[in-house]
C-alpha positions, 0 to 999 in steps of 0.5 A: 977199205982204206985210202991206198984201196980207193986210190988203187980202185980209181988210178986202175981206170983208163987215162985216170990221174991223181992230183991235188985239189983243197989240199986234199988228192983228186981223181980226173979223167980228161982233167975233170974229177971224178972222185976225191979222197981225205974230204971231210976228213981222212976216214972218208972219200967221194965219188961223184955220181948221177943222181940215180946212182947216188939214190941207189948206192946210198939206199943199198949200202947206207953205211957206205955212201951218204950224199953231201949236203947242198948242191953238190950232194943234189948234184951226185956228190957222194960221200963214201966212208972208207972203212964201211965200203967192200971192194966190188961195191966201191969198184962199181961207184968209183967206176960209175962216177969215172963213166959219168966223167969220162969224153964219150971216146973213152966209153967207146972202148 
Protein backbone atom coordinates (compact mmCIF):
# COMPACT_ATOMS: atom_id res chain seq x y z
CA UNK A 1 0.00 0.00 0.00
CA UNK A 2 1.17 3.23 -0.10
CA UNK A 3 0.21 6.58 0.93
CA UNK A 4 -2.19 7.60 -2.16
CA UNK A 5 -3.98 4.08 -1.26
CA UNK A 6 -4.67 4.96 2.42
CA UNK A 7 -5.69 8.36 1.48
CA UNK A 8 -7.99 6.79 -1.28
CA UNK A 9 -9.04 4.14 1.54
CA UNK A 10 -10.16 6.63 3.89
CA UNK A 11 -11.70 9.80 1.70
CA UNK A 12 -14.16 6.53 0.27
CA UNK A 13 -15.91 6.63 3.68
CA UNK A 14 -19.01 9.04 4.11
CA UNK A 15 -18.60 12.93 5.20
CA UNK A 16 -14.55 11.93 5.35
CA UNK A 17 -12.49 15.05 4.86
CA UNK A 18 -8.59 15.41 4.59
CA UNK A 19 -6.84 18.36 6.48
CA UNK A 20 -3.97 18.98 8.10
CA UNK A 21 -2.72 18.50 11.77
CA UNK A 22 1.44 18.76 12.87
CA UNK A 23 2.25 19.31 9.59
CA UNK A 24 1.25 16.01 8.57
CA UNK A 25 -2.52 15.26 6.31
CA UNK A 26 -5.70 13.98 8.88
CA UNK A 27 -8.56 12.31 8.26
CA UNK A 28 -11.93 13.32 10.21
CA UNK A 29 -15.44 12.83 10.45
CA UNK A 30 -17.47 15.33 12.03
CA UNK A 31 -14.33 17.21 12.68
CA UNK A 32 -12.79 14.52 14.68
CA UNK A 33 -9.60 12.36 13.43
CA UNK A 34 -9.90 9.21 12.75
CA UNK A 35 -6.78 8.35 10.81
CA UNK A 36 -3.60 10.37 9.85
CA UNK A 37 -1.06 9.79 7.48
CA UNK A 38 3.32 10.69 7.35
CA UNK A 39 3.64 10.38 11.38
CA UNK A 40 6.48 9.40 12.32
CA UNK A 41 7.71 9.26 9.16
CA UNK A 42 6.46 9.10 5.40
CA UNK A 43 6.47 4.96 5.44
CA UNK A 44 3.78 4.92 7.74
CA UNK A 45 0.02 5.86 8.78
CA UNK A 46 -2.26 5.56 11.95
CA UNK A 47 -5.53 4.70 12.67
CA UNK A 48 -7.26 5.11 15.81
CA UNK A 49 -9.16 1.98 17.09
CA UNK A 50 -10.80 0.59 20.04
CA UNK A 51 -8.57 -1.11 22.08
CA UNK A 52 -9.79 -4.42 21.26
CA UNK A 53 -9.56 -3.85 17.62
CA UNK A 54 -5.74 -2.32 18.21
CA UNK A 55 -5.29 -5.93 20.09
CA UNK A 56 -6.62 -7.86 17.07
CA UNK A 57 -5.14 -5.81 14.19
CA UNK A 58 -1.98 -5.94 15.95
CA UNK A 59 -1.97 -9.74 17.10
CA UNK A 60 -3.16 -10.92 13.44
CA UNK A 61 -1.26 -8.91 11.08
CA UNK A 62 2.07 -7.57 13.40
CA UNK A 63 4.10 -6.33 10.35
CA UNK A 64 1.29 -4.02 9.72
CA UNK A 65 0.05 -2.51 12.84
CA UNK A 66 1.97 -1.63 15.91
CA UNK A 67 0.55 0.24 18.68
CA UNK A 68 1.93 3.84 19.61
CA UNK A 69 3.70 4.11 22.39
CA UNK A 70 2.17 6.07 25.50
CA UNK A 71 -1.22 6.84 25.99
CA UNK A 72 -2.61 7.38 22.78
CA UNK A 73 -1.28 3.92 21.83
CA UNK A 74 -3.12 2.82 25.32
CA UNK A 75 -5.91 4.69 23.76
CA UNK A 76 -6.07 2.90 20.25
CA UNK A 77 -3.79 4.88 18.47
CA UNK A 78 -2.16 2.34 15.88
CA UNK A 79 0.28 2.65 13.67
CA UNK A 80 0.35 1.23 10.40
CA UNK A 81 3.43 0.67 8.07
CA UNK A 82 2.07 1.34 4.68
CA UNK A 83 4.32 -0.97 2.74
CA UNK A 84 3.28 -4.14 5.05
CA UNK A 85 -0.48 -3.50 4.71
CA UNK A 86 -2.96 -5.47 2.20
CA UNK A 87 -5.74 -3.41 0.79
CA UNK A 88 -8.88 -5.35 2.54
CA UNK A 89 -6.78 -5.49 5.90
CA UNK A 90 -6.29 -1.85 5.95
CA UNK A 91 -9.82 -1.16 4.62
CA UNK A 92 -11.39 -2.92 7.40
CA UNK A 93 -8.97 -0.78 10.15
CA UNK A 94 -9.36 2.51 8.51
CA UNK A 95 -13.16 1.76 8.46
CA UNK A 96 -12.97 0.37 11.89
CA UNK A 97 -11.45 3.53 13.25
CA UNK A 98 -13.96 5.71 11.01
CA UNK A 99 -16.93 3.79 13.14
CA UNK A 100 -15.43 4.41 16.42
CA UNK A 101 -15.40 8.18 15.29
CA UNK A 102 -18.37 8.62 13.15
CA UNK A 103 -21.91 10.54 15.39
CA UNK A 104 -24.18 7.65 15.80
CA UNK A 105 -26.57 9.06 12.79
CA UNK A 106 -23.73 8.26 10.15
CA UNK A 107 -23.71 4.48 11.55
CA UNK A 108 -27.30 4.31 11.22
CA UNK A 109 -27.12 4.51 7.46
Amino acid sequence: MTAKDFRQLALALPETEERQHMDHPDFRVAGKIFATLGYPDKTRGMVKLSPEDQHNFSKDYPDTFIPVKGTWGRCGATSVHLKAAKKEVLRKAISAAWRNTAPKRLLAK
